[in-house]
N, CA, C and O of each residue as an XYZ file, in Angstrom:
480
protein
N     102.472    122.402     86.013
C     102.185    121.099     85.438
C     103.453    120.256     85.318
O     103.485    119.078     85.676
N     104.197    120.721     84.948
C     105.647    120.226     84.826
C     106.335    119.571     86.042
O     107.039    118.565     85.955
N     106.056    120.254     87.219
C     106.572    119.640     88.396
C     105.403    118.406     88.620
O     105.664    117.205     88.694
N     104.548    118.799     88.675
C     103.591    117.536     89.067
C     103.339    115.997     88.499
O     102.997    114.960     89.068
N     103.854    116.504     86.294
C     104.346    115.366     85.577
C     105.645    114.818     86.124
O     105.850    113.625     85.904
N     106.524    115.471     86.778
C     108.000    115.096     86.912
C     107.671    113.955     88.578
O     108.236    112.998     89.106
N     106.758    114.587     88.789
C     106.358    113.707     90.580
C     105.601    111.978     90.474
O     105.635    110.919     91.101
N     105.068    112.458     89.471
C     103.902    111.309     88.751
C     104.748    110.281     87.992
O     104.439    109.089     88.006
N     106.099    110.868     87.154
C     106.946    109.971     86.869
C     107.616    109.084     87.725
O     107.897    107.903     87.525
N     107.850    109.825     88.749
C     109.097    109.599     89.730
C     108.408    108.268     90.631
O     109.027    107.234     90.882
N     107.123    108.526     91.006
C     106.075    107.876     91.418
C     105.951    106.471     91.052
O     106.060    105.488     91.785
N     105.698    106.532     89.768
C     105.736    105.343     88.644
C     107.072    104.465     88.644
O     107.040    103.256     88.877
N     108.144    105.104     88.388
C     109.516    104.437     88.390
C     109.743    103.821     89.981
O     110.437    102.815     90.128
N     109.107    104.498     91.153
C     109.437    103.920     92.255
C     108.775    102.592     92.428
O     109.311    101.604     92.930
N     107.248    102.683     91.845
C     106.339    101.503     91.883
C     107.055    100.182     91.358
O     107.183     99.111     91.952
N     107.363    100.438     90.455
C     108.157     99.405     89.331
C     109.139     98.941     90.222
O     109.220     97.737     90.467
N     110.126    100.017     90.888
C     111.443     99.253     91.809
C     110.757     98.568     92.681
O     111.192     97.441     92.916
N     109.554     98.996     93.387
C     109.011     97.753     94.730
C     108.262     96.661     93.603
O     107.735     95.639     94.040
N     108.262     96.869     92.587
C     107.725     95.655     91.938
C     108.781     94.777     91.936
O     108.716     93.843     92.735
N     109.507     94.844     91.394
C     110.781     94.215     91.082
C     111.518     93.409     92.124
O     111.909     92.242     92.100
N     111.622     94.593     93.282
C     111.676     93.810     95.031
C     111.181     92.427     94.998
O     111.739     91.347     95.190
N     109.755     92.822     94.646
C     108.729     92.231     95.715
C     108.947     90.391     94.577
O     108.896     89.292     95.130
N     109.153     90.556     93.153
C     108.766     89.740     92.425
C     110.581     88.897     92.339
O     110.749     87.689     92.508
N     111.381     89.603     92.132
C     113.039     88.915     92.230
C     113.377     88.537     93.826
O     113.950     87.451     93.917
N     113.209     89.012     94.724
C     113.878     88.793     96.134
C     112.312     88.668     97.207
O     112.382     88.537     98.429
N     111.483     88.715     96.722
C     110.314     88.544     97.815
C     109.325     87.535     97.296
O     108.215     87.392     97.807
N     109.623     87.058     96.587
C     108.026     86.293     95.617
C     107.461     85.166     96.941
O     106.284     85.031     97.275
N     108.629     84.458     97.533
C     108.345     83.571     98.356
C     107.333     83.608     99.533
O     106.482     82.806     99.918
N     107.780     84.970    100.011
C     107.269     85.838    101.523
C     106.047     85.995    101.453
O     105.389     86.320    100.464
N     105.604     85.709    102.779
C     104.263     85.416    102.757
C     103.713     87.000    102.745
O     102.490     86.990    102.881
N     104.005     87.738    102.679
C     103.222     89.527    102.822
C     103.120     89.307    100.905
O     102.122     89.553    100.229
N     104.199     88.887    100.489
C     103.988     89.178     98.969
C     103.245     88.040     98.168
O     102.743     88.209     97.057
N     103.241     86.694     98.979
C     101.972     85.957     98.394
C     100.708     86.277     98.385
O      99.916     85.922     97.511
N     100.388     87.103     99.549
C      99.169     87.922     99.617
C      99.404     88.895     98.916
O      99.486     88.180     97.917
N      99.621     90.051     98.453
C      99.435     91.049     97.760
C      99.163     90.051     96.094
O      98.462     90.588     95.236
N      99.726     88.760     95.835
C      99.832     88.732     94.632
C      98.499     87.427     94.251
O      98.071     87.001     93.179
N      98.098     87.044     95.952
C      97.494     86.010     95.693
C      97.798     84.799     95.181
O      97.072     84.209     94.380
N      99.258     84.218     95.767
C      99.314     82.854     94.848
C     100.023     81.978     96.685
O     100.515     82.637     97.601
N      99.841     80.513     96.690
C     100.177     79.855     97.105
C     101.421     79.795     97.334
O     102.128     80.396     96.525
N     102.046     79.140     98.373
C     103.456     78.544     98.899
C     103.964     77.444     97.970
O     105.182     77.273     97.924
N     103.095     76.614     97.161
C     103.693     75.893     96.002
C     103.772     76.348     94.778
O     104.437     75.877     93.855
N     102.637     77.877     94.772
C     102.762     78.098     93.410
C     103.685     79.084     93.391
O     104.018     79.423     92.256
N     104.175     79.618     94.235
C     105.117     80.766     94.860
C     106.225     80.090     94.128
O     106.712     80.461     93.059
N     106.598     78.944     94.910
C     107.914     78.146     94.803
C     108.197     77.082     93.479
O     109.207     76.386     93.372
N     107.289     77.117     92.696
C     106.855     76.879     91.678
C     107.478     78.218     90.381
O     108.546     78.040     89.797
N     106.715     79.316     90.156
C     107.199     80.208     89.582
C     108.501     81.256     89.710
O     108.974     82.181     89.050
N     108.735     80.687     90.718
C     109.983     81.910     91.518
C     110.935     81.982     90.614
O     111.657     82.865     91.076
N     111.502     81.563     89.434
C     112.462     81.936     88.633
C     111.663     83.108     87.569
O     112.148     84.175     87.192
N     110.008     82.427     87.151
C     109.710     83.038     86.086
C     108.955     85.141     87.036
O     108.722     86.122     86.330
N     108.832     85.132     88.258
C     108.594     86.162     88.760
C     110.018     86.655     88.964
O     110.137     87.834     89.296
N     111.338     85.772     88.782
C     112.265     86.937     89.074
C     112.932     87.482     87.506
O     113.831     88.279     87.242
N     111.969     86.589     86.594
C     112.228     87.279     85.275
C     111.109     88.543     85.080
O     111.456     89.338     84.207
N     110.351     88.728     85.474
C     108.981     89.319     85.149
C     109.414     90.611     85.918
O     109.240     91.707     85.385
N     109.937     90.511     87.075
C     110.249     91.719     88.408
C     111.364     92.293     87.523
O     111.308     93.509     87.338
N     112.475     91.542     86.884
C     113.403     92.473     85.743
C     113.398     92.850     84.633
O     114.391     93.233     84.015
N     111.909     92.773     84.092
C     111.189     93.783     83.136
C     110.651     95.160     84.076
O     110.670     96.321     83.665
N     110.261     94.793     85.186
C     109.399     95.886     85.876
C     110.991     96.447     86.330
O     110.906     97.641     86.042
N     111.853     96.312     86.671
C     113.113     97.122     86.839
C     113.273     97.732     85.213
O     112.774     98.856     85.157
N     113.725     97.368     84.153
C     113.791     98.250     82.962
C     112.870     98.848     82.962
O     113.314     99.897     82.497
N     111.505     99.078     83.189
C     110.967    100.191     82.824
C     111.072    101.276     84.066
O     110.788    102.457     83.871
N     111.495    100.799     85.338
C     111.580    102.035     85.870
C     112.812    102.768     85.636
O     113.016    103.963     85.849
N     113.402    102.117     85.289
C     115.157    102.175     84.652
C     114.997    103.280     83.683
O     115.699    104.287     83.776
N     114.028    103.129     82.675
C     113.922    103.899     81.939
C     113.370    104.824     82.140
O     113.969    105.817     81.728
N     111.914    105.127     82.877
C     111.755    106.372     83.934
C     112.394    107.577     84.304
O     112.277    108.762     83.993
N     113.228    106.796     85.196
C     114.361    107.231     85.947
C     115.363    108.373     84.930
O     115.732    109.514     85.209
N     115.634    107.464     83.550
C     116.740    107.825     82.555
C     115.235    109.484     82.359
O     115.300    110.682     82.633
N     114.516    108.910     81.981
C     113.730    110.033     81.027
C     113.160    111.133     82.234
O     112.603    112.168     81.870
N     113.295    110.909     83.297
C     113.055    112.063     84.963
C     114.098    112.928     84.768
O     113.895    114.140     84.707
N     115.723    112.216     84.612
C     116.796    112.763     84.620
C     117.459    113.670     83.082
O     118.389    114.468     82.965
N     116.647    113.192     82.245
C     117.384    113.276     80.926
C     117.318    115.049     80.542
O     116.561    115.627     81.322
N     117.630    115.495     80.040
C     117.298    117.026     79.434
C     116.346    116.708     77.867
O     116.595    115.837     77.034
N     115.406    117.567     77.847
C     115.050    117.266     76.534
C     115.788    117.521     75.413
O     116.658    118.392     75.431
N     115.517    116.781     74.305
C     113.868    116.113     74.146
C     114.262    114.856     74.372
O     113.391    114.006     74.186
N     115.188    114.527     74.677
C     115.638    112.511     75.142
C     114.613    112.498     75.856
O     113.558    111.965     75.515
N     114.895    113.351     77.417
C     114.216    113.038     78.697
C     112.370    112.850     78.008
O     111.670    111.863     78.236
N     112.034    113.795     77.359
C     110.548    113.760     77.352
C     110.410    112.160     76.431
O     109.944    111.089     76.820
N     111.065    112.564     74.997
C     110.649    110.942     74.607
C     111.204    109.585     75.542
O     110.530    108.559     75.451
N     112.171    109.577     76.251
C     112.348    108.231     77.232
C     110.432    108.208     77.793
O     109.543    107.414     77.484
N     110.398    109.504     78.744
C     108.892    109.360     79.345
C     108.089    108.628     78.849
O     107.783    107.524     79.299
N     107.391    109.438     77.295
C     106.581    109.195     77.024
C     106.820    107.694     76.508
O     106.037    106.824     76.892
N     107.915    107.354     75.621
C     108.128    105.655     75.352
C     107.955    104.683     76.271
O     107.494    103.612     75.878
N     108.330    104.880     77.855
C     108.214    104.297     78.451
C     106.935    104.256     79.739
O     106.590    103.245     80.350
N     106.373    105.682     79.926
C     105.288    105.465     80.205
C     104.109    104.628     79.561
O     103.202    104.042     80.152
N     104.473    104.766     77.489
C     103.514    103.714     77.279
C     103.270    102.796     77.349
O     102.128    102.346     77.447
N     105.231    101.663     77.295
C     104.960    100.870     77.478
C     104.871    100.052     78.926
O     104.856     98.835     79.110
N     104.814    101.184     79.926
C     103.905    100.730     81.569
C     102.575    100.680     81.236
O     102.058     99.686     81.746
N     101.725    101.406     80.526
C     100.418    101.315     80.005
C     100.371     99.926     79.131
O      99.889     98.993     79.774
N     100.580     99.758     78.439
C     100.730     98.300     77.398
C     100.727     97.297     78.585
O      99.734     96.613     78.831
N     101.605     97.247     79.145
C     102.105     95.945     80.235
C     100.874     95.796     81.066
O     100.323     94.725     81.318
N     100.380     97.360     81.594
C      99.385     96.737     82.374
C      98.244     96.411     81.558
O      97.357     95.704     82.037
N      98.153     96.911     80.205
C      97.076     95.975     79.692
C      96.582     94.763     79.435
O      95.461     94.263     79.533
N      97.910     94.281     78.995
C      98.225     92.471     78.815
C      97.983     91.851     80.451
O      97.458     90.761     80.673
N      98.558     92.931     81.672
C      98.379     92.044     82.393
C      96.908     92.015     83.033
O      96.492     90.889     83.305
N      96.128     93.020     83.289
C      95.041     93.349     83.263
C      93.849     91.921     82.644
O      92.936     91.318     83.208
N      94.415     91.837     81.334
C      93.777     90.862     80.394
C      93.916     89.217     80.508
O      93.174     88.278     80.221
N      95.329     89.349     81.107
C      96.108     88.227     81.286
C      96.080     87.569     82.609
O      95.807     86.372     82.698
N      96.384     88.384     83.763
C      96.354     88.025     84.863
C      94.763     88.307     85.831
O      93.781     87.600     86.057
N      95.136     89.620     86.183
C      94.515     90.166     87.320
C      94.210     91.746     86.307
O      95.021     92.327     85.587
N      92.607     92.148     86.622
C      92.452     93.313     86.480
C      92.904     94.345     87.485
O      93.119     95.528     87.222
N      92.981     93.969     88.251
C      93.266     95.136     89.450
C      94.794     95.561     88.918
O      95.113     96.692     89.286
N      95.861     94.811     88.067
C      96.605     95.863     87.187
C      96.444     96.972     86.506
O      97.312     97.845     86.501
N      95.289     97.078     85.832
C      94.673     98.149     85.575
C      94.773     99.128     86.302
O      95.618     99.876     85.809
N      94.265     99.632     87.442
C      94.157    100.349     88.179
C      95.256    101.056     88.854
O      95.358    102.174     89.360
N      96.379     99.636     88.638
C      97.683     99.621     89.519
C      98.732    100.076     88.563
O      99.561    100.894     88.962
N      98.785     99.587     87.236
C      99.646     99.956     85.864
C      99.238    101.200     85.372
O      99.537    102.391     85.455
N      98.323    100.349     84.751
C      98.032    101.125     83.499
C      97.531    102.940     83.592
O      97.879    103.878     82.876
N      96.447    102.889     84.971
C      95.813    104.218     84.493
C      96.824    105.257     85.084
O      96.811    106.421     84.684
N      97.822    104.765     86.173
C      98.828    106.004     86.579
C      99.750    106.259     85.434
O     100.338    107.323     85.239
N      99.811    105.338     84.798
C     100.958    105.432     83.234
C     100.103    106.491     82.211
O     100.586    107.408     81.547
N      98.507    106.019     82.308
C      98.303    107.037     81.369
C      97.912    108.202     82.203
O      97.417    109.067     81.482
N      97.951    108.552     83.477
C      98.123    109.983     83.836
C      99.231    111.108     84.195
O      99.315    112.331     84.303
N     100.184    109.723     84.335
C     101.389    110.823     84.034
C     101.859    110.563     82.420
O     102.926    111.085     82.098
N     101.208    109.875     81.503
C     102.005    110.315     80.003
C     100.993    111.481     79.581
O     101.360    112.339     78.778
N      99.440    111.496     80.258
C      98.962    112.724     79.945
C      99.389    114.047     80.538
O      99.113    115.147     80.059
N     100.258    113.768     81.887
C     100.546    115.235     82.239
C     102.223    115.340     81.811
O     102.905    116.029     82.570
N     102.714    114.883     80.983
C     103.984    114.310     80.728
C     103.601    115.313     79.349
O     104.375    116.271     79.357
N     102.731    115.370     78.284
C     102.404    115.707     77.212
C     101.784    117.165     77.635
O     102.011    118.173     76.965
N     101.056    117.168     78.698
C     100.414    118.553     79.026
C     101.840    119.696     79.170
O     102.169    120.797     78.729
N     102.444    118.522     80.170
C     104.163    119.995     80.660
C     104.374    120.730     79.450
O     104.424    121.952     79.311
N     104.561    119.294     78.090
C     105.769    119.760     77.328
C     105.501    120.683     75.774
O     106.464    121.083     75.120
């Protein structure tokens, strides 16, 4: 279980870095207007506030990363603190934006903070 929570983390923290990509240095590009669904004016329009939004999604994989690497019990509480708040985020955004965050955030956050809690 332990290796498979540690894969599921690793997983998660990588998602977050192509988030971050895609939202600080790609928001413009047309592959990432489609994945996000927004226009060439609304693209060029928000592009400061997506390259603030893409460096929240970098701190939490940041923190991931710290709690993948950490020795316990840091490493496990970084996880679990920060797997929740990947769960939280995708709730607001879920609510806020687009549900298909849900699917994309939130429920891998709560399956690796459940196998994150199962390891330990």
């Amino acid at each position: 279980m332990s290796v498979t929570a540690s894969v599921v983390v690793w997983a998660i923290a990588c998602l977050h870095v192509y988030i971050l990509v895609l939202e600080m240095f790609l928001w413009t590009a047309p592959r990432t207007r489609a994945v996000f669904g927004t226009s060439t004016e609304f693209a060029s329009q928000t592009k400061a506030l997506a390259g603030n939004q893409g460096l929240y999604n970098g701190f939490l994989a940041a923190g991931l990363v710290w709690g993948a690497v950490a020795s316990d019990p840091v490493g496990f509480q970084a996880k679990v603190f920060f797997l929740v708040c990947v769960a939280v985020a995708g709730l607001y955004g879920a609510a806020t934006a687009s549900r298909r965050i849900l699917f994309v955030q939130t429920v891998p956050a709560l399956v690796g903070l459940a196998l994150v809690l199962l390891a330990h």
